[in-house]
N, C-alpha and C positions, 0 to 999 in steps of 0.2 A: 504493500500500500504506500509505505514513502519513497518506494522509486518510482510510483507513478508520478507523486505529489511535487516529488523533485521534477521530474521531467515536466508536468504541467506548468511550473515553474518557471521552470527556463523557459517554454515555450510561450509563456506569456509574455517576460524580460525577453527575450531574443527575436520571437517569430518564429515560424517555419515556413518551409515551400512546400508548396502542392505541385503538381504537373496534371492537369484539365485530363490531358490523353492518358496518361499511366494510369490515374483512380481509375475514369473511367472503364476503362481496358481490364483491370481487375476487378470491378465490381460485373463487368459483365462477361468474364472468366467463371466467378464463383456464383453468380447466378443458372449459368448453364447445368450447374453440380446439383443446385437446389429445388428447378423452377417447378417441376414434375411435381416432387414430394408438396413442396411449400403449397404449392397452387391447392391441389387437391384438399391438403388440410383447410386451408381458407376456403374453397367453397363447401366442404361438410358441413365447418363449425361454424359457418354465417350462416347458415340458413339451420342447422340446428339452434344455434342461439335468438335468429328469430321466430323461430315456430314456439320458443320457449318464453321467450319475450313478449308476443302475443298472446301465449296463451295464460300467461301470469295478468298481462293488464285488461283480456278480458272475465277473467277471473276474481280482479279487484273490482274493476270499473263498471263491467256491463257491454256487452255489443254496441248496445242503444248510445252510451255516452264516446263510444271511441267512435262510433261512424258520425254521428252530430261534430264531432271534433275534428274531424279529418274531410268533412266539405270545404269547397275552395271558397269560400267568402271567408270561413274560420281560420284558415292560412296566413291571409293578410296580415301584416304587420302592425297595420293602425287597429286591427283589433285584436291588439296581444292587452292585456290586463297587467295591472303591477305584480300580482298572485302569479300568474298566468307563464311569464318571464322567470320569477324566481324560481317555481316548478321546474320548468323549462333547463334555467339554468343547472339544477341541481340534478336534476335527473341527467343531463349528459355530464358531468361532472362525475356522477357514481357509475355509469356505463366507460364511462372512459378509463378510469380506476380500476372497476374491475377486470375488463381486458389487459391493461399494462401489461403484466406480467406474463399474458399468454402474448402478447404481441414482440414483448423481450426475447420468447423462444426464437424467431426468426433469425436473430443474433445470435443464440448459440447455435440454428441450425447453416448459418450462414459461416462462421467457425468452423464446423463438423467438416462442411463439406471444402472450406480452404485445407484443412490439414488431411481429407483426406480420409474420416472416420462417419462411421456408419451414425443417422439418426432416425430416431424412430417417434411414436406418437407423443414417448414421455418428453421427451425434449421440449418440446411446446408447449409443456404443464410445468417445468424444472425450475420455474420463477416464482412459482406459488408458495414456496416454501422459504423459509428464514437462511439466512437472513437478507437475501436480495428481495423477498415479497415487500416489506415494510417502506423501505426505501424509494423501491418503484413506484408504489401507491404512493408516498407522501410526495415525490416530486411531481408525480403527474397530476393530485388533486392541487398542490400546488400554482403549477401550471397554467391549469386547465381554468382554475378559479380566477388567476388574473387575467387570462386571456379574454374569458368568457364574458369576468365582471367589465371590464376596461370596454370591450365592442360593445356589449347591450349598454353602456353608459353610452359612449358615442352617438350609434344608432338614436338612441331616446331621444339625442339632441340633436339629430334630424342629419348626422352626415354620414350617409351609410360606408362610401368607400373609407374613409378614415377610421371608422369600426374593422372594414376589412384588413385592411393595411397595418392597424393596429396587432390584429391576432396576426397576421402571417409572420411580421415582424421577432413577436415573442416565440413562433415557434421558430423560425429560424435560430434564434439566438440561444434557444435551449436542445437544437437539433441531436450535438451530444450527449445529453444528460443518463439516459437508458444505458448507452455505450458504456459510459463512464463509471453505473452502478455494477452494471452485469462485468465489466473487462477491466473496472481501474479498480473494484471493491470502496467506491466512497461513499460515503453517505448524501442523503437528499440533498441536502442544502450547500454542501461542498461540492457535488455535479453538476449544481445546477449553476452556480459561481462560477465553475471550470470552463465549462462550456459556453458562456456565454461571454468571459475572459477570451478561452481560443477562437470562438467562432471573429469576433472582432478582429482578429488578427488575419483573416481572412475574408472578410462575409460575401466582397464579391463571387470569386472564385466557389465559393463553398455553396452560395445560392444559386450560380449556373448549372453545379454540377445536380442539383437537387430539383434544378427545373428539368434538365434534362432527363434525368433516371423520372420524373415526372412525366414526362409528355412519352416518353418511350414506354410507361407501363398502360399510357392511355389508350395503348394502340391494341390492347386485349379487349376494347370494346366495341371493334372487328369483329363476327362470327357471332352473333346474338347474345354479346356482352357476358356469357360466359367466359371469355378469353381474360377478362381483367383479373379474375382470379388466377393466371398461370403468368401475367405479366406485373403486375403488382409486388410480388417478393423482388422484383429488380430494386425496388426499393429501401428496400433492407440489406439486399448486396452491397446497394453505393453506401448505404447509412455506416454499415462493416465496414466497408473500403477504405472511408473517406478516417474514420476513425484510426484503421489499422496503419496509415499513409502519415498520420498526423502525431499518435503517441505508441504504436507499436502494441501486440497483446500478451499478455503476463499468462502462458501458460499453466501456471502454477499453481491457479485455484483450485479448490476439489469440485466448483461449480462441473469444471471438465467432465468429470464421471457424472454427471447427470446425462439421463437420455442412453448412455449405454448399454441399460436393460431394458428392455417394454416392460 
């Protein structure tokens, strides 16, 4: 942990280089290893977790009160409620939270398959557990909560793109933080510093390469938009890449042996 912390260090006082072509070129090297397995996992467990998700909220709610809610005149924004927003807000707030940690799996399957080493379904669950669960959660509710809170402030006061601009802003600038729990072992609030330290030290360069692993996994929604499931892990490639390019990965965890058993 303090040779990451030393090296985050220096890379903050110093800088580092990236190369646009080299990340590149190795996130879409280790994406080739992964795309097969990752894809298929993401289309299971999205449509598992919403057939589960629906059938919890009509189970609380009622059919009657989720289709009243999901008409296009209730959509609109001039008729969100101050209730209606903070709901709103927290509910994606504890959705987002909860996945963290399966979403963290992509990173160690993205690992697995640089070095070369078999992954299996537990891999995608191996963040659920202490001590990298706690920390994911708290940087993401984190996150999520200033992102979330800062746009719906915006928004309310009438300038929606400066809402946008706002959240894309903060995710870019915490784009490591996941990276940094799962592969540097820090804690919340020390990832989330880290990374928004390095990311400045680079943002242009690091935001092109993030739009382009972007616009390339957009292209799975080609062939009736099941393909974005099998091009979507490129982005967990580049997010590997750009990380492994920038502080290197500390072999050494026993995180490693997660996933090696089903």
């Amino acid at each position: 942990m303090n040779t990451v912390k030393d090296k985050i260090e220096k890379l903050t006082i110093n800088g580092y280089q990236l190369d646009f072509g080299t990340v590149f070129e190795q996130a879409f090297e280790n994406y080739k290893k992964i795309a097969l397995y990752a894809g298929s996992m993401l289309l299971i467990f999205t449509f598992l977790f919403i057939f589960l998700l629906f059938g919890i909220a009509v189970a609380v709610f009622g059919i009657g009160v989720i289709t009243e809610y999901l008409k296009p005149e209730n959509l609109k924004p001039e008729t969100f409620t101050g209730n209606f927003l903070l709901i709103y807000t927290g509910f994606i707030i504890l959705i987002t939270c909860i996945l963290s940690p399966f979403q963290a799996g992509f990173l160690k399957m993205a690992d697995c398959g640089e070095k070369g080493e078999e992954f299996h379904v537990a891999t995608m669950f191996g963040y659920y557990k202490a001590p990298y669960f706690a920390n994911i959660v708290v940087s993401t509710f984190l996150i999520t909560l200033i992102s979330s809170g800062l746009s719906t402030l915006v928004d309310l006061a009438g300038v929606q793109s400066i809402g946008i601009l706002t959240s894309l802003s903060i995710t870019l600038l915490t784009f490591l933080t996941i990276p940094l729990i799962v592969f540097g072992n820090l804690n919340a609030i020390d990832a989330i510093k880290s990374s928004v330290q390095l990311v400045l030290k680079q943002p242009l360069l690091i935001l092109a390469l993030i739009i382009v692993a972007f616009l390339a996994s957009l292209v799975g929604l080609m062939g009736f938009c099941i393909g974005i499931f099998f091009t979507m892990p490129f982005m967990y490639s580049m997010e590997y890449s750009i990380y492994k390019s920038i502080i290197g990965i500390d072999y050494a965890s026993e995180i490693d042996e997660l996933g090696s058993n089903v």
